[in-house]
N, C-alpha and C positions, 0 to 999 in steps of 0.2 A: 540573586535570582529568587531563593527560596523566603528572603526579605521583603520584595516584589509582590510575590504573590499572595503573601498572609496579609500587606498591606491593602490587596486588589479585595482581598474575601473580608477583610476587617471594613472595608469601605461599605461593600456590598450589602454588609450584616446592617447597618449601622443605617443603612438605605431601609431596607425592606422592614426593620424595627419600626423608621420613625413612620410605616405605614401599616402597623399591622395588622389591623381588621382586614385592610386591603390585600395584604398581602396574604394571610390563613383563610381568607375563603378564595382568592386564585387558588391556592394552594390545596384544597378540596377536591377541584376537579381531577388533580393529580393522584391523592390520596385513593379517594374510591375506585379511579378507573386501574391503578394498581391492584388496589385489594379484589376487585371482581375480575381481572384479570389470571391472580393467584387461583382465587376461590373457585372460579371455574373452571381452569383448568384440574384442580384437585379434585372436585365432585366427580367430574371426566373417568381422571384416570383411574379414581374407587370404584367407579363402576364397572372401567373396562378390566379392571384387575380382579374383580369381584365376578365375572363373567367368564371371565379367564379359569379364573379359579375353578370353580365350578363347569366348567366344560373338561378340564383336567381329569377332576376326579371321574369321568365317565371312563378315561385312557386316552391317550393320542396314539395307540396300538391296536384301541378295540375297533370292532363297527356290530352295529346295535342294528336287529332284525325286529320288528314288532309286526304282532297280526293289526291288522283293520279291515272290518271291515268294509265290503263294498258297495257301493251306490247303489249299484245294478240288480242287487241280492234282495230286496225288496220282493215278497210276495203280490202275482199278478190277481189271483182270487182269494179274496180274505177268508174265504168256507172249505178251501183245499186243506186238507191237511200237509206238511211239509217241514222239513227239515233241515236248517239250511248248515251248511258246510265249508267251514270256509278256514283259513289264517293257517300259520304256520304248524308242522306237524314231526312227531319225533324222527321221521324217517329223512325229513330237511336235516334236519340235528346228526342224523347219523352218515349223511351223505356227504354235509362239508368237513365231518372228522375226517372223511373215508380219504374225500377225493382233492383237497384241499390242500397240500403241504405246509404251507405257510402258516396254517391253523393251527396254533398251539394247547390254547386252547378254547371250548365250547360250550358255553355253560345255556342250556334251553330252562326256561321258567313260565309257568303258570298264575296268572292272579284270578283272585276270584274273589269280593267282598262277601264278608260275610259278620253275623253276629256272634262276637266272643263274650262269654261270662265265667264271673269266677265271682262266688257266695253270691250278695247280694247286687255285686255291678255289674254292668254291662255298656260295650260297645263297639262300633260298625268296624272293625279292622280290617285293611287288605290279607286275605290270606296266601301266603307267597309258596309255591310249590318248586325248588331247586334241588341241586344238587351240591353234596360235601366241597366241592372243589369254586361254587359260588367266592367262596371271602378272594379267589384269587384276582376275581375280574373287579369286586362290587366295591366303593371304596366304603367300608362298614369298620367298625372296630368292633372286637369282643370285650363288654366290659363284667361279665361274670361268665361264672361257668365256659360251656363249650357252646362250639357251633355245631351242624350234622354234621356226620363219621359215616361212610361208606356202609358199617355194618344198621345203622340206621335205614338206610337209603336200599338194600338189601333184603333184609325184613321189614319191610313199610311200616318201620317204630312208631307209635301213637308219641311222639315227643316235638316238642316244638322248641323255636326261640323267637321272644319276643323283640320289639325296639323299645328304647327310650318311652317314646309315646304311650303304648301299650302298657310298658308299667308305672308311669302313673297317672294314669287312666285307672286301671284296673286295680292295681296292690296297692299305691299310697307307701303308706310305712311298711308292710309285708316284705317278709324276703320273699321273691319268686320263686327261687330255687327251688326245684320238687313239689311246688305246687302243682294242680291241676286245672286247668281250664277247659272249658266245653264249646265246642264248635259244632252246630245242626246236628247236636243230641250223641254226639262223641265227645271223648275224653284225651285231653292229650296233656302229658305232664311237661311242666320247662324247664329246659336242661341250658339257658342261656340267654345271656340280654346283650345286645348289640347297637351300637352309638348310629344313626343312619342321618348321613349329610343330604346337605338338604341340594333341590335340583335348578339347573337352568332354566330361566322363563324360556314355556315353551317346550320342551325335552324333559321327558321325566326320568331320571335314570334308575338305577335298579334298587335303590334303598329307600326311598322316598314315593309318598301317595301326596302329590299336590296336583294341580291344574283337577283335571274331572274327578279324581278321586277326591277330593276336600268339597269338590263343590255337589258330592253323591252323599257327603257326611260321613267320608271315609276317615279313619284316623288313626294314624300307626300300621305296623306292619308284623303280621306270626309268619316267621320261616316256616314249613314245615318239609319231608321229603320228595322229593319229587313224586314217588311210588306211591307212597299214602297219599298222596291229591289223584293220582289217578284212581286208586282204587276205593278211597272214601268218597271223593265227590262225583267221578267220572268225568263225562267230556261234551254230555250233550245236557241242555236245558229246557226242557218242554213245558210249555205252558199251553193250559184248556180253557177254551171260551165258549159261552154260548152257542152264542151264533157264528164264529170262526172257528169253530172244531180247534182243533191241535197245530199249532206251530210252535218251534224249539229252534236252538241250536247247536252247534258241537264246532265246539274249540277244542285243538289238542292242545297247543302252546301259543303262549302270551307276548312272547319274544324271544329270541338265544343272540345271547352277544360271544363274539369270535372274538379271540385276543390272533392280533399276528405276531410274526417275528419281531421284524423292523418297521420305523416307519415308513420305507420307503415302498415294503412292500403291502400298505395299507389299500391305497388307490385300484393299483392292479385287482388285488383279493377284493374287493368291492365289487368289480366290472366282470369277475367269475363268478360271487356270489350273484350280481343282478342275473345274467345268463341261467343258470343253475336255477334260480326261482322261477324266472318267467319258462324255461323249459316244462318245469312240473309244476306250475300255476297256470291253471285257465284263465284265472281273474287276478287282478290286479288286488289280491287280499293281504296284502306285505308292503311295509314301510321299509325302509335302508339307511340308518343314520349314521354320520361317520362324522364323531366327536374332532380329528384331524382337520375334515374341512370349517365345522363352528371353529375351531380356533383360530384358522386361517382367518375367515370370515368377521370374527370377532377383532383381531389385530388391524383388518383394513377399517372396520367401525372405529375401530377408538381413534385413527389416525384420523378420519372426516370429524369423529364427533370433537376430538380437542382444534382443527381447524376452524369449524365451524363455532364452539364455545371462547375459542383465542380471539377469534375476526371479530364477535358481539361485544366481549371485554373491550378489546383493543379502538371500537371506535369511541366510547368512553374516554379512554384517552387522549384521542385527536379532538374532540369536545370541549378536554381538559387544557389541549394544548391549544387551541385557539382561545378559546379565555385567558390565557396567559399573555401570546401575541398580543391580545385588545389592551387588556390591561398594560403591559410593555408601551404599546403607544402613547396609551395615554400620560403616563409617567415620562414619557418622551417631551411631551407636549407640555407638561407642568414645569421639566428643566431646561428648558430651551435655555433662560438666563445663564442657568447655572453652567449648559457647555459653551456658550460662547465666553464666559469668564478662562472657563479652563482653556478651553482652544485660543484667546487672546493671551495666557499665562505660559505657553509654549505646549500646551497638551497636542499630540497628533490624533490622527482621524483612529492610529490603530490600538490608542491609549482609550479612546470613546468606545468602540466597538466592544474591547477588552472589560471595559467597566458595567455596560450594560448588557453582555451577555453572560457575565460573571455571574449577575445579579442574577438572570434568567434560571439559567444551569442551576445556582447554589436553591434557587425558588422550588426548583423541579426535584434536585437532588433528595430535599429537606421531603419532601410531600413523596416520595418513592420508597425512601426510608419509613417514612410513616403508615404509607399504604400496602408495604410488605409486611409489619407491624399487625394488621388490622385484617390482612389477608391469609396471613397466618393462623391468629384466632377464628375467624369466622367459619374453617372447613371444620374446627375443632368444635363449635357450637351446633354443625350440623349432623356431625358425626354422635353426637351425644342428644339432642334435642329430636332430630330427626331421622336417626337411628339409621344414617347411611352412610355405607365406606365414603372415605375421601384421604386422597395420598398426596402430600406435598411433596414435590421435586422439587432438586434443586433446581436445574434447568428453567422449569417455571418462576424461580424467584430472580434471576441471575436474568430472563427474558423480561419479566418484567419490569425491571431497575432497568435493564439497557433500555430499554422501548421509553421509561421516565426521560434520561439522562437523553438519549435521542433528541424527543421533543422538545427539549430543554433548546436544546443547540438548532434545530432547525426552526422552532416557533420563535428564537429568539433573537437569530440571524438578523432579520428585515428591521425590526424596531433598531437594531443598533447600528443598521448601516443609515436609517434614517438618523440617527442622532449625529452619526460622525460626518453626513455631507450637509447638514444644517451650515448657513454663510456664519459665521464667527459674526459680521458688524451686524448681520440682521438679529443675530441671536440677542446679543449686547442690548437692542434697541425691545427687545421683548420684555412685555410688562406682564 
């Protein structure tokens, strides 16, 4: 048997050799629609794993309360003087400690851009107004010094900590530590520098100044205490015009993110906090974001986007397999002599079938191999060229060989059932 079959692939090899131009550009169709079958599914899954990731690190425990605000809040007479009032406020903050169970913990924050300098530099940084117990919700690391300390947060300490960004931006080669830097004509010395991940398109989380902060020429982030933002910069903003007299505004808080228990009890604590705000909100000056549902969210995308990136690959393939079929024909069509020799030498119709679809199969095999080869580098040149995740499964190589070998056997079917009912004496008489 296993004599048989080395003889059926030695046959086969020895076929598609004595054509091989013909045979390596069939063979093409195979190759690439592999390799783009691989590749994008890998671009796919980097992204959905790179989305993932970063929805993570907001918590699949937390939910995330931001001010905005509202539409309606627009001044009806531009020469009124007024002051408008809006977003969330510490007494939100103190209500869902109070009344909340599940609330473990609540951490309320403040931003506010502002100009930072130290000796001769300067630049736009978010300035972030929190509390000590922030590093539990935010995902940050400390990579010097400390973060704030309650006795900080207590006596509204003139001390700060920087990110990443901020120092070098500002220090370069300097150590920060115990340096000073000046914020709207105050002093605040750094007592710490902190690594800040970066956020989801779309959601900004709590480390990170992109979307309208980068595009305000914000860059980097100073922690400082919550206490000292309220009492060094305050909470309302006024600005004097001309001829529109005074209008301003007053922000207490910029967002508080809630960590809960469990996840289970995520949902629920959302549908008490929505309650809870819309009770003590007149307007609509609050956002509600619940990193649990993006993940959700985010898992049903990735299974559409690799459907829809698998389907695009895979008709490549069926493209590939019909060029094979064509070609099969026609090699059909050139041995007509040669199977009625064999069919007149005692060959059977299932000795024809077996020979020409050997050929098919071994054509597809060879080009599956090749285009897993080729689909494998390729995520690796975009991952380095174009500087985006890309994760190869196995699944995806294992889907795309089988999907090869597939259309091996069904593209290769009909050419070999046309070879083996070819008449033996008509074949004979073929020139």
């Amino acid at each position: 048997m296993l004599s048989r079959i080395l003889a059926i692939l030695l046959i086969s090899l020895r076929s598609l050799w004595m054509h091989r131009l013909r045979s390596g550009l069939t063979m093409l169709g195979i190759v690439f629609g592999v390799a783009s079958v691989i590749s994008m599914l890998a671009i796919g899954e980097g992204a959905s794993q790179q989305a993932q990731q970063q929805i993570a690190h907001l918590g699949s425990t937390n939910i995330i309360l931001k001010t905005v605000k509202p539409p309606d809040q627009e001044v009806a007479d531009a020469s009124e003087q007024t002051i408008q009032e809006y977003g969330l406020r510490y007494a939100d903050a103190e209500r869902f400690r109070e009344t909340i169970p599940d609330a473990q913990v609540v951490v309320p924050v403040r931003r506010k851009p502002k100009q930072v300098f130290y000796q001769s530099r300067r630049i736009t940084a978010e300035i972030v107004g929190t509390v000590p117990w922030y590093t539990e919700l935010a995902p940050i690391k400390v990579l010097l010094g400390r973060f704030l300390t309650p006795m900080d947060m207590h006596y509204s300490q003139a001390i700060c900590v920087i990110d990443e960004t901020v120092l070098d931006n500002l220090f370069k080669f300097d150590d920060p530590i115990g340096q000073d830097i000046k914020i709207s004509g105050e002093y605040y010395r750094v007592v710490g520098v902190v690594r800040q991940l970066s956020a989801v398109s779309g959601v900004q989380d709590d480390t990170s100044m992109q979307s309208s902060a980068q595009s305000n020429g914000v860059g980097g982030a100073v922690y400082i205490a919550l206490t000292t933002m309220k009492n060094r910069f305050g909470e309302t903003e006024v600005q004097f015009g001309g001829s529109t007299g005074m209008s301003g505004e007053k922000v207490e808080l910029s967002e508080i993110t809630i960590k809960v228990s469990s996840m289970e009890h995520v949902l629920p604590t959302r549908d008490v906090l929505a309650n809870l705000l819309e009770r003590h909100h007149k307007k609509k000056d609050y956002q509600i974001i619940v990193p649990l549902e993006l993940l959700r969210q985010a898992a049903r995308t990735k299974r559409l986007f690799s459907i829809v990136l698998g389907s695009i690959a895979a008709i490549s393939l069926l493209v590939g397999g019909i060029g094979i079929m064509n070609i099969m024909l026609a090699t059909v069509s050139e041995r007509t002599r040669e199977i009625g020799i064999r069919r007149a030498l005692g060959a059977r119709k299932s000795d024809i079938i077996v020979q020409f679809l050997s050929e098919t199969v071994l054509l597809t095999l060879i080009g599956g191999l090749l285009g897993m080869a080729l689909g494998a580098c390729i995520p690796i040149l975009v991952t380095v060229f174009g500087k985006m995740p890309t994760v190869i499964t196995p699944g995806a190589m294992i889907l795309s060989f089988g999907i090869s070998a597939g259309i091996g056997v069904t593209f290769g079917l009909y050419p070999a059932y046309q070879a083996a009912n070819m008449d033996p004496i008509e074949s004979l008489r073929h020139e």
